[in-house]
DRENPASE-724645 format. One record per residue (C-alpha): x, y, z; residue in one letter. Coordinates in steps of 0.5 Angstrom, whole numbers, plus 2048, in hexadecimal, padded with zeros to 3 digits. Layout:
DRENPASE-724645
XYZA...
END
This chain:
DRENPASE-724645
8C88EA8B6X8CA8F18B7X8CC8F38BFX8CE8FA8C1X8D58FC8C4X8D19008C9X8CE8FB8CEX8D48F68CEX8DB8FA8CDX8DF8F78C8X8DE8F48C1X8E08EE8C3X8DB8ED8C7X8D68EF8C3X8D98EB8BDX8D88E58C3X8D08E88C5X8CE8E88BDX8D18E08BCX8CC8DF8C3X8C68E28BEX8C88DF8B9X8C78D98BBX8C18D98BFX8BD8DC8B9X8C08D68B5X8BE8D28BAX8B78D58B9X8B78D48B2X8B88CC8B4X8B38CC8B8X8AD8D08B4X8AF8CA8AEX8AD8C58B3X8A78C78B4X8A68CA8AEX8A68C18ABX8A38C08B2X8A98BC8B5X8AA8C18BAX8A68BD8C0X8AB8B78BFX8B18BA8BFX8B68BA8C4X8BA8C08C4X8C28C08C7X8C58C68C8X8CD8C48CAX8D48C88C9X8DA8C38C8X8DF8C78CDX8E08CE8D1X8E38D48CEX8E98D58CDX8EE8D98D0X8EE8E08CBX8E98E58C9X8E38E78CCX8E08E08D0X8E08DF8D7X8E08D88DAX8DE8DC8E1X8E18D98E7X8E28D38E3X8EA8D18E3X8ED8CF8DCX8EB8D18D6X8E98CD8CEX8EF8C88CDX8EF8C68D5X8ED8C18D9X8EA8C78DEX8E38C78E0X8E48CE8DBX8E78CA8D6X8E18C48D6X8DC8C78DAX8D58CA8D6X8CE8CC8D5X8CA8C88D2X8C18C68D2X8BD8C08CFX8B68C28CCX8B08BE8CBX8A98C28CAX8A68BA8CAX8A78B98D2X8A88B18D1X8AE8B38CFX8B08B88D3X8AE8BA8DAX8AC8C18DAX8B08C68DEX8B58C08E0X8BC8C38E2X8C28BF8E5X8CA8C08E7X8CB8B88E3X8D28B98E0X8D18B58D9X8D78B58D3X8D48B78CBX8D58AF8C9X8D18AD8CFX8CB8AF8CAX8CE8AA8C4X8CB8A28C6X8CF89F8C8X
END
């Protein structure tokens, strides 16, 4: 993925928006291979991040205190989405505030 310097400023940060890009268009290349075998429409899509950015370099954690290594929000606090196009597995346009852990995924 190739990202002008023009919009953003600096080449940290392009280096940043061009790893965004590149795993989107990954993350698509998963998905048309679901559908290609026809699997997609049971396939339940979790897109999760394991802590917040680190201190250094073009990352922000906005008004979020702390940083990646910290008990902070900044440190633990990220964005993450749930993905079904089958209905009866997610309900469409469900949002929530809930806080949950990664190993809260794994069976207990």
């Amino acid at each position: 993925a190739v990202v002008s310097t023009q919009s953003t400023g600096t080449k940290k940060r392009c280096t940043m928006q061009a790893m965004v890009t590149a795993g989107e268009e990954v993350m698509s290349v998963v998905i048309g291979k679901l559908q290609d075998r026809e699997m997609w429409d049971d396939t339940l899509l979790i897109y999760a991040s394991d802590n917040g950015g680190p201190s250094t370099g073009c990352h922000s954690n906005g008004i979020l205190s702390g940083y990646k290594g910290t008990l902070w929000e900044g440190g633990v606090r990220t964005s993450a989405f749930i993905y079904s196009p089958n209905t009866t597995l997610v309900s469409s346009r469900t949002s929530t505030q809930c806080l949950f852990h990664l190993p809260d995924w794994y069976p207990t």
